[in-house]
HTML snippet that shows the backbone in 3Dmol.js (N, CA, C, O; Angstrom):
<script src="https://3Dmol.org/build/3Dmol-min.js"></script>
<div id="view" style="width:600px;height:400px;position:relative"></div>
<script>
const pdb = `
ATOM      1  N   UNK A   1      17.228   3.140  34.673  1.00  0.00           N
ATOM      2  CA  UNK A   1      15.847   3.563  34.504  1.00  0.00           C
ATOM      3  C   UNK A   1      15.071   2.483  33.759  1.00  0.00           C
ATOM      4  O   UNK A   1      15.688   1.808  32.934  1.00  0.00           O
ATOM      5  N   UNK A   2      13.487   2.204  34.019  1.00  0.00           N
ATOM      6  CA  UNK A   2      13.175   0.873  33.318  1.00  0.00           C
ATOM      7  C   UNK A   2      12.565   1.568  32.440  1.00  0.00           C
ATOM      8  O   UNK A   2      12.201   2.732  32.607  1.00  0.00           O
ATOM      9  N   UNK A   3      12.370   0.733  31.187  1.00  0.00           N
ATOM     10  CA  UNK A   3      11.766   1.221  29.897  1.00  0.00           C
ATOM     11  C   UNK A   3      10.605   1.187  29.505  1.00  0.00           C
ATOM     12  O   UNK A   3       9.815   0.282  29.773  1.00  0.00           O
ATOM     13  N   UNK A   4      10.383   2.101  28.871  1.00  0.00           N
ATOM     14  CA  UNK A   4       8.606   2.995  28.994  1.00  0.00           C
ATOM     15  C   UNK A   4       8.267   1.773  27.980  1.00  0.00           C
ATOM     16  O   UNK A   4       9.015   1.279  27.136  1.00  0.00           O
ATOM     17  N   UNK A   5       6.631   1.347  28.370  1.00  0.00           N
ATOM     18  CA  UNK A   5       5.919   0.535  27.025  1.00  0.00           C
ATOM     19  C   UNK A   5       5.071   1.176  26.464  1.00  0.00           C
ATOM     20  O   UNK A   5       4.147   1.613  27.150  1.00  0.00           O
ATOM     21  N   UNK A   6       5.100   1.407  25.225  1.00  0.00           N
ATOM     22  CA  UNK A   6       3.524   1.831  24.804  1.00  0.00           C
ATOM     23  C   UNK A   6       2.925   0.606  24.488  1.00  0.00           C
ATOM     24  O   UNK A   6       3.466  -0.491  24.349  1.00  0.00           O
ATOM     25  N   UNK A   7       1.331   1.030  24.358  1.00  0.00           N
ATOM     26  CA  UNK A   7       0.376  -0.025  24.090  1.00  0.00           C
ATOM     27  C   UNK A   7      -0.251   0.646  22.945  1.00  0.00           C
ATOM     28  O   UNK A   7      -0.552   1.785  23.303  1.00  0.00           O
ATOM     29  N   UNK A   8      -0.640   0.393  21.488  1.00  0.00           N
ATOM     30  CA  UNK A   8      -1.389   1.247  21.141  1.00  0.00           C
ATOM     31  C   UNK A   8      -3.020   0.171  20.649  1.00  0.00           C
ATOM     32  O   UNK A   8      -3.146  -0.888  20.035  1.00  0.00           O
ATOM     33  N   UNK A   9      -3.989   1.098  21.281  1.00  0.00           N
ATOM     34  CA  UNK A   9      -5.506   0.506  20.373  1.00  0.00           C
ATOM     35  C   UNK A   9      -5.011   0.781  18.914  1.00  0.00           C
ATOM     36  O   UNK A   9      -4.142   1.512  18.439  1.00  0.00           O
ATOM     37  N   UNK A  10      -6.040  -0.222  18.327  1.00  0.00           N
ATOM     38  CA  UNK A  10      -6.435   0.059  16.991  1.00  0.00           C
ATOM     39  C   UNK A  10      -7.186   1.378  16.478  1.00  0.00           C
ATOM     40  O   UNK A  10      -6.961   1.962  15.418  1.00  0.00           O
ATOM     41  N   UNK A  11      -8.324   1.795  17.663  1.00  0.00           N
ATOM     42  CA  UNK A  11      -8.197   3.129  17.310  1.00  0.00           C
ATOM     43  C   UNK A  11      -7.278   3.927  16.780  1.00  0.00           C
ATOM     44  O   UNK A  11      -7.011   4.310  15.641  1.00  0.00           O
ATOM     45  N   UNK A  12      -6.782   4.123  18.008  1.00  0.00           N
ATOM     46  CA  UNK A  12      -5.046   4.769  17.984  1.00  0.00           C
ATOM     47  C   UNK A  12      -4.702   4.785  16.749  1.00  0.00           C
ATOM     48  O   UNK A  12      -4.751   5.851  16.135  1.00  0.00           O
ATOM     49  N   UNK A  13      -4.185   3.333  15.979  1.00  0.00           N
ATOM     50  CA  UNK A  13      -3.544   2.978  15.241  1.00  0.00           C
ATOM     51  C   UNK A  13      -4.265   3.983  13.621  1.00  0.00           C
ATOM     52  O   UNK A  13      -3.792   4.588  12.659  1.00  0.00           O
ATOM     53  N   UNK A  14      -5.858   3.572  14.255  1.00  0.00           N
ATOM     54  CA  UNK A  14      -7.026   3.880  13.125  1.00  0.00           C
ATOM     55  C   UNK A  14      -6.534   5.441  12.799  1.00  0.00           C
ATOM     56  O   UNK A  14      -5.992   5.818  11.760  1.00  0.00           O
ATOM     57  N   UNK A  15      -6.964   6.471  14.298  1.00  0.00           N
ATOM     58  CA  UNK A  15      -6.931   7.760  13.944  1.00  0.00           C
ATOM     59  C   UNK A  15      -5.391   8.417  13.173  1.00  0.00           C
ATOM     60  O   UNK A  15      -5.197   9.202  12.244  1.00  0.00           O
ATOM     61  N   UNK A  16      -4.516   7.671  14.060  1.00  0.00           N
ATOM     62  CA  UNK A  16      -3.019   7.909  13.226  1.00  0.00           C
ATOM     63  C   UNK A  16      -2.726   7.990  12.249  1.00  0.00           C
ATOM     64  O   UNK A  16      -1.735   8.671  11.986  1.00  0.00           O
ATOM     65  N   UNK A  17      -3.578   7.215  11.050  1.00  0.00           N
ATOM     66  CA  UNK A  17      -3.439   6.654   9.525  1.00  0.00           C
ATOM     67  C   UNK A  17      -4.125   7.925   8.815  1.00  0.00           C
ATOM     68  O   UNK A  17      -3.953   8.082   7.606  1.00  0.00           O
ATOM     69  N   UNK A  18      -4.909   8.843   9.565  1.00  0.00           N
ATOM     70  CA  UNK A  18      -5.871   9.568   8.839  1.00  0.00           C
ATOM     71  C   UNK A  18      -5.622  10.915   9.094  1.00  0.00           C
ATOM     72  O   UNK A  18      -6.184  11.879   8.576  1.00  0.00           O
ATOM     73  N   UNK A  19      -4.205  10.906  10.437  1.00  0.00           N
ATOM     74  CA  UNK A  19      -4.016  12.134  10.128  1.00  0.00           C
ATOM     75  C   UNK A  19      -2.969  13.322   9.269  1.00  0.00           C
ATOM     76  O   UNK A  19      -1.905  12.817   8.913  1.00  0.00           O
ATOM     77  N   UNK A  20      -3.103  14.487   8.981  1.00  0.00           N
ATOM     78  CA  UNK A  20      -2.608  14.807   7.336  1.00  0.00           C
ATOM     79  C   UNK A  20      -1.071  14.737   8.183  1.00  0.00           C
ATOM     80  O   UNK A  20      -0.833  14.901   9.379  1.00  0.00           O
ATOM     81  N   UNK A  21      -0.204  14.440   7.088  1.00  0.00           N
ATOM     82  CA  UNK A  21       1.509  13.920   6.985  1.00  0.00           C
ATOM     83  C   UNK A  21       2.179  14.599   8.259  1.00  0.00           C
ATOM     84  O   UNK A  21       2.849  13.983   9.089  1.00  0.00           O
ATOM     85  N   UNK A  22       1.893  15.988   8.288  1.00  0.00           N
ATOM     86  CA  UNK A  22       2.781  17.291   9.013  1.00  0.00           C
ATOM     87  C   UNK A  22       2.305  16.534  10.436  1.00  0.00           C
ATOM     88  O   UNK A  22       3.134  16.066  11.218  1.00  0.00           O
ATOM     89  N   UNK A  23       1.052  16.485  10.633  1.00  0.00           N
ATOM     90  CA  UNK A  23       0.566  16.342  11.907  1.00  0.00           C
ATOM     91  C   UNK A  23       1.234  14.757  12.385  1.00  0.00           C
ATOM     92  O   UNK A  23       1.865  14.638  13.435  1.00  0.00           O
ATOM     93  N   UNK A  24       0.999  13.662  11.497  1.00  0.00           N
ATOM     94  CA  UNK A  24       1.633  12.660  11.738  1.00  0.00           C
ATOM     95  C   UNK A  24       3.156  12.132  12.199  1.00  0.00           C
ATOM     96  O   UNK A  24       3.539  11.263  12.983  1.00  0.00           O
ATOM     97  N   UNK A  25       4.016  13.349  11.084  1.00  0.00           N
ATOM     98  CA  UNK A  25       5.267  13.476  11.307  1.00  0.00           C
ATOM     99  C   UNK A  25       5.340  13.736  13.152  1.00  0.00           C
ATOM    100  O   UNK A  25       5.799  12.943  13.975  1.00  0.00           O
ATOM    101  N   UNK A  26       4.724  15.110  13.419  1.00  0.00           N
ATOM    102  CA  UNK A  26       5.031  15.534  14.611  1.00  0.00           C
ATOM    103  C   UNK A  26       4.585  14.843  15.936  1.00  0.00           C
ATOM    104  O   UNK A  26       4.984  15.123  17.067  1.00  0.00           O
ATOM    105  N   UNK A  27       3.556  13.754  15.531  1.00  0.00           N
ATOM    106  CA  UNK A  27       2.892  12.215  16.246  1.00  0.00           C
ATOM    107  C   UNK A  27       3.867  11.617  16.864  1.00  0.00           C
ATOM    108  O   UNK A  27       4.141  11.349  18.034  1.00  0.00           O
ATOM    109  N   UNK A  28       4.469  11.417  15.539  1.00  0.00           N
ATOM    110  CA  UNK A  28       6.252  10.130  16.008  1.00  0.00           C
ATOM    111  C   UNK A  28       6.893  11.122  17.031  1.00  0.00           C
ATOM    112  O   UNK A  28       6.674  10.964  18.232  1.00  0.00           O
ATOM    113  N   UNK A  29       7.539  11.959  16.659  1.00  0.00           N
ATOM    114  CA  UNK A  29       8.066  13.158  17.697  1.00  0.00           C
ATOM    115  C   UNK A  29       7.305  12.954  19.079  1.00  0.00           C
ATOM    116  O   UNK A  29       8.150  12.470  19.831  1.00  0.00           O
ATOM    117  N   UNK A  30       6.212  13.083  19.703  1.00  0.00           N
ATOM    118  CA  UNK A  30       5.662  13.482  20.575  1.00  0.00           C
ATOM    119  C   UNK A  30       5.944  12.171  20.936  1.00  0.00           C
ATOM    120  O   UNK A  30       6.841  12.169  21.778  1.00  0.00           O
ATOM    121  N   UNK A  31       5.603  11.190  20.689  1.00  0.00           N
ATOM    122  CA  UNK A  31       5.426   9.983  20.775  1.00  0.00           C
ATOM    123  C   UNK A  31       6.804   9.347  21.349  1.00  0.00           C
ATOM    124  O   UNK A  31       6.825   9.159  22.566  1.00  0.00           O
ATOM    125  N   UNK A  32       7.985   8.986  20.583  1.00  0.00           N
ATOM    126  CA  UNK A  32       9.272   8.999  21.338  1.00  0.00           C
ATOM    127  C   UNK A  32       9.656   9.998  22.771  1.00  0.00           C
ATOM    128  O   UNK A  32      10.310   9.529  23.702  1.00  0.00           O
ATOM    129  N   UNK A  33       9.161  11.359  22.764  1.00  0.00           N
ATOM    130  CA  UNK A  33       9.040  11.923  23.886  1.00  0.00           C
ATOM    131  C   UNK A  33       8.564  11.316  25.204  1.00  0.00           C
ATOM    132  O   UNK A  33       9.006  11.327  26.353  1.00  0.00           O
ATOM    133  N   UNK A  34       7.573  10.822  24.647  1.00  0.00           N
ATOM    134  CA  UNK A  34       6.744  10.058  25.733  1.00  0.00           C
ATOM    135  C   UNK A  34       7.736   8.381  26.350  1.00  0.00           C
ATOM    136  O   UNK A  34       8.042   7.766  27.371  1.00  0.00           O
ATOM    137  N   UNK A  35       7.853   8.350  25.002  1.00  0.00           N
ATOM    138  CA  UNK A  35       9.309   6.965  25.292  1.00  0.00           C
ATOM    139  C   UNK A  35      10.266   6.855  25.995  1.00  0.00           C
ATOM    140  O   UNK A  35      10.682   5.908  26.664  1.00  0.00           O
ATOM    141  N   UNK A  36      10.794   8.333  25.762  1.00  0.00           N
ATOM    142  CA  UNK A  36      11.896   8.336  26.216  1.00  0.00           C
ATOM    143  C   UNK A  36      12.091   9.148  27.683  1.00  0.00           C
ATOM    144  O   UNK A  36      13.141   9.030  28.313  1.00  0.00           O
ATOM    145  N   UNK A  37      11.122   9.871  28.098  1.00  0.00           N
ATOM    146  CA  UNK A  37      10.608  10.186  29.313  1.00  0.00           C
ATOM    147  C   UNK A  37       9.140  11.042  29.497  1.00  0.00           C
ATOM    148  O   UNK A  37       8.792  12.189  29.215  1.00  0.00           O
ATOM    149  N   UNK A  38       8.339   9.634  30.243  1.00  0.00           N
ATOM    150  CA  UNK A  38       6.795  10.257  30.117  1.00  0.00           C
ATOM    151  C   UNK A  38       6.367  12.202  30.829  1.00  0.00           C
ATOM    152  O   UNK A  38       5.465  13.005  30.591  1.00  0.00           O
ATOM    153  N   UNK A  39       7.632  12.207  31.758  1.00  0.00           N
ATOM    154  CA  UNK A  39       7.375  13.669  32.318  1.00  0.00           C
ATOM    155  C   UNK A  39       7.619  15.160  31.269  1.00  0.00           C
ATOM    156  O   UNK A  39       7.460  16.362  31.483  1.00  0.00           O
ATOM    157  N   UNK A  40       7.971  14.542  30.348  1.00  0.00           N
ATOM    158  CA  UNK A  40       8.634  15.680  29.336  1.00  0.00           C
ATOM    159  C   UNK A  40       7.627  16.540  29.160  1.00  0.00           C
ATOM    160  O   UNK A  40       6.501  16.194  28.804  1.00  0.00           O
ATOM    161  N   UNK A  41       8.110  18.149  29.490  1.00  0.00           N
ATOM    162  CA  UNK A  41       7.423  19.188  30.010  1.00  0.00           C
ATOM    163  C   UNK A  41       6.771  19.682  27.986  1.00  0.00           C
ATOM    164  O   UNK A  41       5.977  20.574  27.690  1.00  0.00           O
ATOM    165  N   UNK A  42       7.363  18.881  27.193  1.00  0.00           N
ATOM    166  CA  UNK A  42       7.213  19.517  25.724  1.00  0.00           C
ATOM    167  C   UNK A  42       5.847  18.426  25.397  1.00  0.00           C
ATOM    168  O   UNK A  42       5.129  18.798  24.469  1.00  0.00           O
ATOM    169  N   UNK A  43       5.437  17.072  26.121  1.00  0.00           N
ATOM    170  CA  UNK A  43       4.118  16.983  25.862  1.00  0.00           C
ATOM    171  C   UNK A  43       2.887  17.825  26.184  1.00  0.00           C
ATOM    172  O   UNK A  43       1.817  17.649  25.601  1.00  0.00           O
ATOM    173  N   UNK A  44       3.077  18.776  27.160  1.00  0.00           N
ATOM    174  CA  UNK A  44       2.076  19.419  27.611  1.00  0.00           C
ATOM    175  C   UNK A  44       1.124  18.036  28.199  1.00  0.00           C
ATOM    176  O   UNK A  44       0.393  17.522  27.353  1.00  0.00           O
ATOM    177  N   UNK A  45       1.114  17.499  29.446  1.00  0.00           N
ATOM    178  CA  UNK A  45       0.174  16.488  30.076  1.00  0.00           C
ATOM    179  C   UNK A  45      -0.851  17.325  30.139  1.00  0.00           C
ATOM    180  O   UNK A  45      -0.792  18.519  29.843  1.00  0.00           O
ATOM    181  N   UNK A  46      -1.740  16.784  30.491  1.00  0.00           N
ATOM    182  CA  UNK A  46      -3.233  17.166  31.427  1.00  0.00           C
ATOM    183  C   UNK A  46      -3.865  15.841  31.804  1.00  0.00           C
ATOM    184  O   UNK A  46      -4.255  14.918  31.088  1.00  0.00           O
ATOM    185  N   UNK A  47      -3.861  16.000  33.179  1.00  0.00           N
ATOM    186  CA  UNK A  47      -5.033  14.824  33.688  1.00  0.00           C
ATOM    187  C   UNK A  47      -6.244  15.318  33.332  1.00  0.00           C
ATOM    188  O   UNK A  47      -6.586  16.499  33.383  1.00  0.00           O
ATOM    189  N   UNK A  48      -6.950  14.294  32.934  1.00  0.00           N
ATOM    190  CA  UNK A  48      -8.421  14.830  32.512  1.00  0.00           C
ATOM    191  C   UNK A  48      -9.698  14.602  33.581  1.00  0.00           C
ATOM    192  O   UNK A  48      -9.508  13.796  34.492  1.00  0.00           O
ATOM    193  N   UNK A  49     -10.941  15.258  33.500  1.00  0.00           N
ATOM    194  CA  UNK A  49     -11.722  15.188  34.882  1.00  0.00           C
ATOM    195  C   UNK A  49     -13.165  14.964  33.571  1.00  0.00           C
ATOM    196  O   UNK A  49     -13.218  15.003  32.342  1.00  0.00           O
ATOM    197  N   UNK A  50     -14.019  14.762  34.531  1.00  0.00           N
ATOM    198  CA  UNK A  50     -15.295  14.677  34.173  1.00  0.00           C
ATOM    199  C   UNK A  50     -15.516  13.263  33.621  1.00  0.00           C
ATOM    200  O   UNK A  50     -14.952  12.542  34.444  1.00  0.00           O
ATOM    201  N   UNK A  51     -15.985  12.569  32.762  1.00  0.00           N
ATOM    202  CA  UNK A  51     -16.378  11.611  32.156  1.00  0.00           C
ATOM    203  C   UNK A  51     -15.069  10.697  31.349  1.00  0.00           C
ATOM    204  O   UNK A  51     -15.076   9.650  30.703  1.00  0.00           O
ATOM    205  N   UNK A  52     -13.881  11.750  31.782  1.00  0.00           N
ATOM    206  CA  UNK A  52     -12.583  11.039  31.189  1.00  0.00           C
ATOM    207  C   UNK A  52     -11.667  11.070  32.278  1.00  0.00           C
ATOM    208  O   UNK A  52     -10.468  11.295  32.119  1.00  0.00           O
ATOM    209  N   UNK A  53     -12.289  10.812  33.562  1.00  0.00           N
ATOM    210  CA  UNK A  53     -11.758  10.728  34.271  1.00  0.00           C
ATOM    211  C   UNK A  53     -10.707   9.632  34.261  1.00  0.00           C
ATOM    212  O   UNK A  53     -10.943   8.575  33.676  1.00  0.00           O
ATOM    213  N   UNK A  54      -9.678   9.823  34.820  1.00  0.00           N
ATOM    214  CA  UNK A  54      -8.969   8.677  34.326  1.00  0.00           C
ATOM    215  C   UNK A  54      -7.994   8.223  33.482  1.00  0.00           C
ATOM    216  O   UNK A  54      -7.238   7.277  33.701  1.00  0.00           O
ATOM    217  N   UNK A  55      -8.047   9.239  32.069  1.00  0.00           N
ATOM    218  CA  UNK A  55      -7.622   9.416  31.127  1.00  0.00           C
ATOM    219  C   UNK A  55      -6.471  10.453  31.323  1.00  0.00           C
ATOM    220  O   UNK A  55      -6.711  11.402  32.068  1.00  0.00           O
ATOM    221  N   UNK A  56      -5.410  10.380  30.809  1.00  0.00           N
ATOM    222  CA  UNK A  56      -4.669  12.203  30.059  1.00  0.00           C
ATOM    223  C   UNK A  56      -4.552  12.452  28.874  1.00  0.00           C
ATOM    224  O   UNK A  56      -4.939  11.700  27.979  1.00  0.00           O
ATOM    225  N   UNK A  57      -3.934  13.676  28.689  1.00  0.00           N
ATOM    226  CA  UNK A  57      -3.794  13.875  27.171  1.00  0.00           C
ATOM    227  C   UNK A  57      -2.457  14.642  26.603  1.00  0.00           C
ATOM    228  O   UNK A  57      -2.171  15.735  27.093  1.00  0.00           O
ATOM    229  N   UNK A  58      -1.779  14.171  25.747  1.00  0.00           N
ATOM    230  CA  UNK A  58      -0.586  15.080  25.033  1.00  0.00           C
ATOM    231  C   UNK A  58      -0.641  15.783  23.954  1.00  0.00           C
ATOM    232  O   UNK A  58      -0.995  15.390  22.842  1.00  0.00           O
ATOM    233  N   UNK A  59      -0.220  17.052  24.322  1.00  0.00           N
ATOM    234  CA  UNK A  59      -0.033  17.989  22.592  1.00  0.00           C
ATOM    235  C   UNK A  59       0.660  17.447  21.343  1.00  0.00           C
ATOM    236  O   UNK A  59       1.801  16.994  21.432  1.00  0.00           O
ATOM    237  N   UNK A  60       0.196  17.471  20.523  1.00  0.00           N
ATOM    238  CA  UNK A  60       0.493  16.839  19.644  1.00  0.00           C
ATOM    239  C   UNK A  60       1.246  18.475  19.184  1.00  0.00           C
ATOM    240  O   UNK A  60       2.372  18.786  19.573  1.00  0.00           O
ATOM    241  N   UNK A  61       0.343  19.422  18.271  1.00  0.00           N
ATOM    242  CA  UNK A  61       0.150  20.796  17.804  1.00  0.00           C
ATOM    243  C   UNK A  61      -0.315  21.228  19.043  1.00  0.00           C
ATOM    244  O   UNK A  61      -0.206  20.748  20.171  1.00  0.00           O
ATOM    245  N   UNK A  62      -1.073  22.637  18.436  1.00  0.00           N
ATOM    246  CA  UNK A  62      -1.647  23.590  19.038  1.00  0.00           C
ATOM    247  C   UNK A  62      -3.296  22.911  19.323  1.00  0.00           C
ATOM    248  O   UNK A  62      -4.211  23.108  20.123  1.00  0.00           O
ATOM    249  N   UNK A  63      -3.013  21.974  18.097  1.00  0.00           N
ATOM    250  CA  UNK A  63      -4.618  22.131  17.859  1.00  0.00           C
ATOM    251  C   UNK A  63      -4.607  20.110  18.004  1.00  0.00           C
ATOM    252  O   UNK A  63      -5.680  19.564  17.746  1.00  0.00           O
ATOM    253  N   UNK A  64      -3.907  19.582  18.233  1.00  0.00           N
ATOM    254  CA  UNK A  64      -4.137  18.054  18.137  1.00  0.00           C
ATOM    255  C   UNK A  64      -3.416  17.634  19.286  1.00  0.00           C
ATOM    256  O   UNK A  64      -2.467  18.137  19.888  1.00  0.00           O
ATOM    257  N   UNK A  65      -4.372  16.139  19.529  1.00  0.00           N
ATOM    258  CA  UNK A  65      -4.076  16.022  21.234  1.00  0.00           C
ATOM    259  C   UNK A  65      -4.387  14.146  21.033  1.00  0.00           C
ATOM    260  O   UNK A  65      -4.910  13.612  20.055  1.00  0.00           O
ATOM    261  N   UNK A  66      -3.990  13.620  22.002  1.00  0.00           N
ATOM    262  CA  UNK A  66      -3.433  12.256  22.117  1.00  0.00           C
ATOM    263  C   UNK A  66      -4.515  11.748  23.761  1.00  0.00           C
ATOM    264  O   UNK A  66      -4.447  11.929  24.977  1.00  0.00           O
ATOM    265  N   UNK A  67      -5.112  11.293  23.108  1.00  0.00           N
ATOM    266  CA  UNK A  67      -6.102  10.625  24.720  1.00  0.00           C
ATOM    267  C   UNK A  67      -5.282   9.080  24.860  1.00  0.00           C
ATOM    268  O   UNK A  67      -5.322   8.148  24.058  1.00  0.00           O
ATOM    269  N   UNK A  68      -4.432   9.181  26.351  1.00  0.00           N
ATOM    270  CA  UNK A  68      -3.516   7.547  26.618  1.00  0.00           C
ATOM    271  C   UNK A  68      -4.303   7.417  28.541  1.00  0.00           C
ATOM    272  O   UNK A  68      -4.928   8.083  29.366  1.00  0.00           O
ATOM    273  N   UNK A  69      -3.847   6.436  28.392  1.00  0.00           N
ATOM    274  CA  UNK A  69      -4.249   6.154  30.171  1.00  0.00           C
ATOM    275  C   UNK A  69      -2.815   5.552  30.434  1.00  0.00           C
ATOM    276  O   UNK A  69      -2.013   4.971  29.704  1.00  0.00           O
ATOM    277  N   UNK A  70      -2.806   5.925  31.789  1.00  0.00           N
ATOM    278  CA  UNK A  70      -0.736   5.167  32.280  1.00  0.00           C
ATOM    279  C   UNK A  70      -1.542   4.069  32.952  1.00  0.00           C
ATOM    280  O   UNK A  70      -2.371   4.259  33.842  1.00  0.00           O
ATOM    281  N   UNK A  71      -1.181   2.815  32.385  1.00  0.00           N
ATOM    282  CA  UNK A  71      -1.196   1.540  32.695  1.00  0.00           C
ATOM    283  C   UNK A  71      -0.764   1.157  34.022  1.00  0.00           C
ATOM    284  O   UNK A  71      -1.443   1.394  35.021  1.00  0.00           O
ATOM    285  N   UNK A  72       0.284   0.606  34.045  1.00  0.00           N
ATOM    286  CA  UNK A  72       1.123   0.460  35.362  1.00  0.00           C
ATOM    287  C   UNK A  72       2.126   1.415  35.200  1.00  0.00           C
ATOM    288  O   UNK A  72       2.098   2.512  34.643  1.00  0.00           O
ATOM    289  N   UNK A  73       3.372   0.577  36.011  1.00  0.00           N
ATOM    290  CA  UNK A  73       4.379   1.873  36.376  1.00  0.00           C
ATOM    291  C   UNK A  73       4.579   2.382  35.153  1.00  0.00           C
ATOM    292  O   UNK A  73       4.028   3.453  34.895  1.00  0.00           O
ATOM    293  N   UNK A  74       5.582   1.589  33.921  1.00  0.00           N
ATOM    294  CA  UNK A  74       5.991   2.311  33.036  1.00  0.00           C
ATOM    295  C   UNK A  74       5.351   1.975  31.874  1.00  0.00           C
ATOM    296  O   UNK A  74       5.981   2.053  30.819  1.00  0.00           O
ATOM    297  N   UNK A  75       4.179   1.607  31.880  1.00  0.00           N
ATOM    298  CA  UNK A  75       2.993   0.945  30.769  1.00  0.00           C
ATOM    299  C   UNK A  75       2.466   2.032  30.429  1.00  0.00           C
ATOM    300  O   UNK A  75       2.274   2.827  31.348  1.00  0.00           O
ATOM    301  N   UNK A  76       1.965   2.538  28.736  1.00  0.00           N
ATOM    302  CA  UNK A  76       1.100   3.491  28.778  1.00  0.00           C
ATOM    303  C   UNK A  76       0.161   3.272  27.343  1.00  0.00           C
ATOM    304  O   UNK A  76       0.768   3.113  26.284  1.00  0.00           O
ATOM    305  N   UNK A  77      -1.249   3.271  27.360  1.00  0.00           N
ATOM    306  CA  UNK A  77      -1.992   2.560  26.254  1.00  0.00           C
ATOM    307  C   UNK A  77      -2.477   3.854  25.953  1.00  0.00           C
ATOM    308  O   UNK A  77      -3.105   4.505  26.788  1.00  0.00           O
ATOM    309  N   UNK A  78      -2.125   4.439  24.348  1.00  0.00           N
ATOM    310  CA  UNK A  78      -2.734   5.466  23.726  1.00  0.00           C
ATOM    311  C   UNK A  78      -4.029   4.915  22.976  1.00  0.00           C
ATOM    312  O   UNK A  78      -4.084   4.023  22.130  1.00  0.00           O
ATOM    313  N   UNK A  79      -5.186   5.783  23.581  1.00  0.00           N
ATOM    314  CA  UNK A  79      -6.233   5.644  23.233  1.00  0.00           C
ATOM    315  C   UNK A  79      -6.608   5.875  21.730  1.00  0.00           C
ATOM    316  O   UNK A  79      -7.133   4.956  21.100  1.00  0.00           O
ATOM    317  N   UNK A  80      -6.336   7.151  21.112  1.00  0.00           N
ATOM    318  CA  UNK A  80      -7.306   8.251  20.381  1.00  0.00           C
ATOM    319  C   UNK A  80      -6.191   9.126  20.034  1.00  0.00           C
ATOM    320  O   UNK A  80      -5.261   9.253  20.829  1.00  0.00           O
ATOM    321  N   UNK A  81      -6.203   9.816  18.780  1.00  0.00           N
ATOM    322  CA  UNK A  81      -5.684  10.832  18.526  1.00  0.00           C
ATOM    323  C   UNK A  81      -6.567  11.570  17.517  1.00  0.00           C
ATOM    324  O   UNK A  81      -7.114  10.955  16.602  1.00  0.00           O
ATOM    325  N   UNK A  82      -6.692  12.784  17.673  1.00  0.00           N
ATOM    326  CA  UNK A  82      -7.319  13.677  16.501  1.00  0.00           C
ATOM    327  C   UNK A  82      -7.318  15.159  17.152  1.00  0.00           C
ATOM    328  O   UNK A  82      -6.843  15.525  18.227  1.00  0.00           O
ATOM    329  N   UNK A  83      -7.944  15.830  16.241  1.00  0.00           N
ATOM    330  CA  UNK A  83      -8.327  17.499  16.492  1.00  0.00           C
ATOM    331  C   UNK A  83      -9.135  17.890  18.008  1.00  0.00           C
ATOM    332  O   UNK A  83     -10.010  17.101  18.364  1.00  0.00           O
ATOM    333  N   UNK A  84      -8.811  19.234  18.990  1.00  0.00           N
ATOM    334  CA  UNK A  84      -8.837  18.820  20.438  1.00  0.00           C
ATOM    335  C   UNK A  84     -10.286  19.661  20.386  1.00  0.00           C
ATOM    336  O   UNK A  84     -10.758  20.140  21.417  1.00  0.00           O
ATOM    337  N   UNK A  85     -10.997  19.803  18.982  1.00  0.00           N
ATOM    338  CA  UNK A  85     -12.186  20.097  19.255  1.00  0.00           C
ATOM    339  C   UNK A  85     -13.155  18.592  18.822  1.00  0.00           C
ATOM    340  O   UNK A  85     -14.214  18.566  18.194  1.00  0.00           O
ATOM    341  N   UNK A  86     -12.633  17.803  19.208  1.00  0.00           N
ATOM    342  CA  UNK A  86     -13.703  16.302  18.714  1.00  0.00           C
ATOM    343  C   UNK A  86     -13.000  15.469  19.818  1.00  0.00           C
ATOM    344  O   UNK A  86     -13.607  14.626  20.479  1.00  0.00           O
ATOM    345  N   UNK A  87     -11.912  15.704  19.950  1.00  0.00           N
ATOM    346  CA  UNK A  87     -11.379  14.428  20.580  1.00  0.00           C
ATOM    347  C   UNK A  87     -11.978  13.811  22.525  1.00  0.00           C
ATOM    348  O   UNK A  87     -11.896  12.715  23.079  1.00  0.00           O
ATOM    349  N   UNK A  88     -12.382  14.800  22.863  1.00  0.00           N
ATOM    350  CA  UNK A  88     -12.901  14.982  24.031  1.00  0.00           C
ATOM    351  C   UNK A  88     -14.697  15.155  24.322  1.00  0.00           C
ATOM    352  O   UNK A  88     -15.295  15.529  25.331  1.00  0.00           O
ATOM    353  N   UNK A  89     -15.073  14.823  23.326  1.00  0.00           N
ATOM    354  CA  UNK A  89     -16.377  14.316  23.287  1.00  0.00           C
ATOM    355  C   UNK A  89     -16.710  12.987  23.630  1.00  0.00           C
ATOM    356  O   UNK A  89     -17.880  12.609  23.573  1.00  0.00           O
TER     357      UNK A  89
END
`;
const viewer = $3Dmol.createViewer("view");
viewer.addModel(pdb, "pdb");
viewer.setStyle({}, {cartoon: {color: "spectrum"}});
viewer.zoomTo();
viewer.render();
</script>
């Protein structure tokens, strides 16, 4: 199997730093998920439509969500992370 890349923005990097410990902890978690196979039914995907077209997104929580775009085959550049009432604005 070839091996997943992440890419991360500085955003990314930005919103990551700011979010509280618990949520961060469970970041890395989601995050190796994605590493270790992007189909994993425990990210919860969604292709996104409208003005983010283009975009998907992973559960972080209930309430926090991960905006990445899949690059090439096994390339994937995480955009954004924060709360899924801001993040999609």
């Amino acid at each position: 199997m070839e091996r997943v890349m992440l890419v991360y923005t500085r955003t990314f990097l930005r919103d990551a730093a700011r979010l509280p410990h618990d949520i961060r902890a469970r970041l890395l978690v989601q995050v190796e998920h994605l590493r270790n196979n992007p189909a994993d039914a425990r990210l919860h995907h969604k292709k996104l439509h409208g003005r983010l077209e283009g975009l998907e997104s992973f559960r972080i929580t209930r309430n926090y969500r991960v905006l990445y775009r899949h690059q090439q085959q096994m390339t994937y550049l995480l955009l954004a992370v924060d709360d899924r009432k801001d993040i999609y604005r």
